[in-house]
N, C-alpha and C positions, 0 to 999 in steps of 0.2 A: 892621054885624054880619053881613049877609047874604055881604056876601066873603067873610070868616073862613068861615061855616060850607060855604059852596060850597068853599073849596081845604081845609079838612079834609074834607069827604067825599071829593073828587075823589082827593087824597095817599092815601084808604084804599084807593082802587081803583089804583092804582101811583104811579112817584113818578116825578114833573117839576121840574128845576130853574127853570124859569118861575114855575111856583106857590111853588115853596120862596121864591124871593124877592121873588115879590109878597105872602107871607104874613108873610115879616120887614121890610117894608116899613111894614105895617100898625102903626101906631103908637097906634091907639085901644086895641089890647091891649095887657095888661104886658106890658116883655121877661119875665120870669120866666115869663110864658105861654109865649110864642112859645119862648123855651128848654125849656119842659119837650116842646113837640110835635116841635122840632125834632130833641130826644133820641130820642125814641120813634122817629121815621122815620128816625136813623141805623140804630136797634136794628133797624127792619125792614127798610131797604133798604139798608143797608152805607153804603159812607163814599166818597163819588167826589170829594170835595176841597171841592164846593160847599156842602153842610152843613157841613163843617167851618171855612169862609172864614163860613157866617150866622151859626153859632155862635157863633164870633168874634167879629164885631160887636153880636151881639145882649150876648156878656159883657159888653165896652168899655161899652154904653149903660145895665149894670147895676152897671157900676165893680169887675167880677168880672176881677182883673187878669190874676191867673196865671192861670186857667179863659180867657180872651182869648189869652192868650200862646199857649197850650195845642193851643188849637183852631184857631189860624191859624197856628202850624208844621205841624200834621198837613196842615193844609191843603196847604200848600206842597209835604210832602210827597207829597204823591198825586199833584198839579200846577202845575208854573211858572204862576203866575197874579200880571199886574202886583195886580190886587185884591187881592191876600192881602199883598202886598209893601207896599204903600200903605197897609193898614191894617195890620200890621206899624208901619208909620216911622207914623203915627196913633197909636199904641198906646206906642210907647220916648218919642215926644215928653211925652205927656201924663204918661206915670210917670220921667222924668227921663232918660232916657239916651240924651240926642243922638247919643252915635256910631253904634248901631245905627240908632236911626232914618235917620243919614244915608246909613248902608249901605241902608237896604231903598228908600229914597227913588233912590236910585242904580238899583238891582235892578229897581225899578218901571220906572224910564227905560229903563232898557237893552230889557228885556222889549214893553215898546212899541214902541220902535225896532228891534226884530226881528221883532215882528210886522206893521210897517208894510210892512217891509222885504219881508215876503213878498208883499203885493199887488198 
C-alpha cells in the first residue's frame, strides 16, 4: 500500500506516464480503483494516449467490454502504439471477433517492425 499512496501523491503534483503504469500495474487494488484514479488524472491532465491504452486494460481486467473498446481506440487515436494494437487483438479475441483481432495483431507487427527499423 505504501506504492499506491507515494504515486497518488506524486500524480497530484504532475503527471508521469512511469507512475501511471506502475500504478495500473498494482494489482493488490481493485481495477474499479485504479479506473476511478485513472479518470480523475485524464480530467486533470488531458489525454496523451497512455491513459487511455491503462484505461483500456484496466476495462478488459474488469470485463468492461465497450468501455475497453472505448478507450483503446482513443488511445490509438492520439498515438500509433503496438500496445494499444495488442491489446486491441487481446480485447476482439476474448469477445469473439477474430478478424479484427487479426487485424490489430497485424498492426502491432508492422508497428514494431518499423520501429525496429529505425534503430
Amino acid at each position: 500500500m505504501q506504492a499506491r499512496k507515494l504515486i497518488e501523491t506524486a500524480m497530484k503534483d504532475g503527471y508521469s506516464p512511469l507512475l501511471l503504469r506502475r500504478y495500473a500495474a498494482l494489482d493488490t487494488i481493485p481495477a474499479r480503483e485504479r479506473i476511478e484514479f485513472a479518470e480523475q488524472w485524464m480530467s486533470r491532465y488531458g489525454d496523451d494516449g497512455a491513459i487511455s491504452l491503462v484505461l483500456g486494460r484496466l476495462c478488459m481486467a474488469e470485463s468492461l467490454w465497450g468501455k475497453a473498446e472505448e478507450f483503446l481506440l482513443r488511445s490509438l487515436a492520439r498515438t500509433k502504439s503496438a500496445a494499444a494494437h495488442l491489446a486491441l487483438a487481446e480485447l476482439f479475441e476474448t469477445i469473439g471477433r477474430p478478424e479484427d483481432a487479426a487485424r490489430h495483431f497485424r498492426a502491432a507487427a508492422l508497428l514494431q517492425k518499423e520501429q525496429g527499423a529505425g534503430n
